[in-house]
C-alpha positions as CSV (number, residue, x, y, z in Angstrom):
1,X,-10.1,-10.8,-9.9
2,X,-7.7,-8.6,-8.3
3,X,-6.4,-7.9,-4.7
4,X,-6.4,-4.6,-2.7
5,X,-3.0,-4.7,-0.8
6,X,-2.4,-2.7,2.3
7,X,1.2,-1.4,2.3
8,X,2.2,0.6,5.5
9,X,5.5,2.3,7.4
10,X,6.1,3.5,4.1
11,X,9.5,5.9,4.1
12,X,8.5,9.4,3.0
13,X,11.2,9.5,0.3
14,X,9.9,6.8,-1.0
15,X,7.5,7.4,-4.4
16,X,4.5,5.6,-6.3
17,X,6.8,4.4,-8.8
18,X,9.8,2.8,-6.8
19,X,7.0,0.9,-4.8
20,X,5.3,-0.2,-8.1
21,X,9.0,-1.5,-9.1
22,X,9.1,-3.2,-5.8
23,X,5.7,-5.0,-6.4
24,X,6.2,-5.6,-9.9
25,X,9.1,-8.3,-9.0
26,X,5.8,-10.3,-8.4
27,X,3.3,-9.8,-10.7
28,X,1.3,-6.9,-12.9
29,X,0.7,-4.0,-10.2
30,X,-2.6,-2.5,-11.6
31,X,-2.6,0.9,-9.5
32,X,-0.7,2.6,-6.7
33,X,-2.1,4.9,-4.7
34,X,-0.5,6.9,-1.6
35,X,-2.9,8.3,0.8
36,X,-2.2,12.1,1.8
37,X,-4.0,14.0,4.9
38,X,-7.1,15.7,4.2
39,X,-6.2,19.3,5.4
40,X,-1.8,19.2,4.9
41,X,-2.0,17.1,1.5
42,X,1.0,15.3,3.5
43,X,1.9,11.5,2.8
44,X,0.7,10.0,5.4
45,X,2.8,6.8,5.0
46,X,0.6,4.5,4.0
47,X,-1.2,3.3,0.8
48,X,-2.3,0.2,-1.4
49,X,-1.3,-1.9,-4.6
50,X,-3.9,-3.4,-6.6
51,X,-2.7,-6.6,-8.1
52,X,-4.5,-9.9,-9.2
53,X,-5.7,-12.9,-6.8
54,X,-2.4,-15.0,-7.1
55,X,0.6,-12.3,-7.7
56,X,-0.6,-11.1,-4.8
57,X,-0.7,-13.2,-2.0
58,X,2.7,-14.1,-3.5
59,X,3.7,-10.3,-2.8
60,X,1.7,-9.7,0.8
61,X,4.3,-12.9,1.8
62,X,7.4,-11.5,0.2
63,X,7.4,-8.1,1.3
64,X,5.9,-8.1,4.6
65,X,9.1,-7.0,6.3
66,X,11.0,-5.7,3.9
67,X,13.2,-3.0,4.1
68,X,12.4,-0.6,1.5
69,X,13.9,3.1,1.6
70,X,15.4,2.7,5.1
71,X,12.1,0.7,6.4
72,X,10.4,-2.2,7.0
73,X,6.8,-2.4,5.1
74,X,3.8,-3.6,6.7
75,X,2.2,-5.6,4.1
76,X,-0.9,-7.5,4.4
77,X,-4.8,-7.7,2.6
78,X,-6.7,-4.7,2.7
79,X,-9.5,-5.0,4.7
80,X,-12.9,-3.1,3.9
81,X,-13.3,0.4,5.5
82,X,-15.9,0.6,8.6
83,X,-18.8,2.9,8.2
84,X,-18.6,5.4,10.6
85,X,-21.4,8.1,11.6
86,X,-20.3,11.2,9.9
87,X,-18.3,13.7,12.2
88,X,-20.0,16.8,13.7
89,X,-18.5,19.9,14.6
């Protein structure tokens, strides 16, 4: 099974593959993905490692904290998205 990991305060120099490096000290990192805004296609600072059951939990305790790029990562489980009522203009 594997683990969606929520990774935030992410510094905007920072790319897919140094974070991958950083997360790979602690297991196989299966994906990486950065989440941009919708209408800028900015980074928004945020985004999740997929890694299996044990290498992560082993990562979320690691890294939670650590300063990567000139910040210190928020890392914990990701949790499932709420359903919201679609927006209306």
């Amino acid at each position: 099974m594997s683990k969606s990991i929520y990774v935030g305060n992410i510094a905007f120099s920072t790319s897919e593959d140094e974070l991958r490096n950083v997360f790979g000290q602690y297991g196989e990192v299966l994906s990486v993905k950065f989440i941009n805004d919708r209408e800028t296609g900015r980074f928004r600072g945020f985004g999740f490692v997929e890694m299996n059951d044990a290498d992560a939990l082993e990562a979320i305790q690691a890294l939670n904290g650590k300063d990567v790029g000139g910040r210190a990562l928020k890392v914990n489980e990701a949790q499932a998205r709420e359903t919201r009522p679609p927006r209306r203009y």
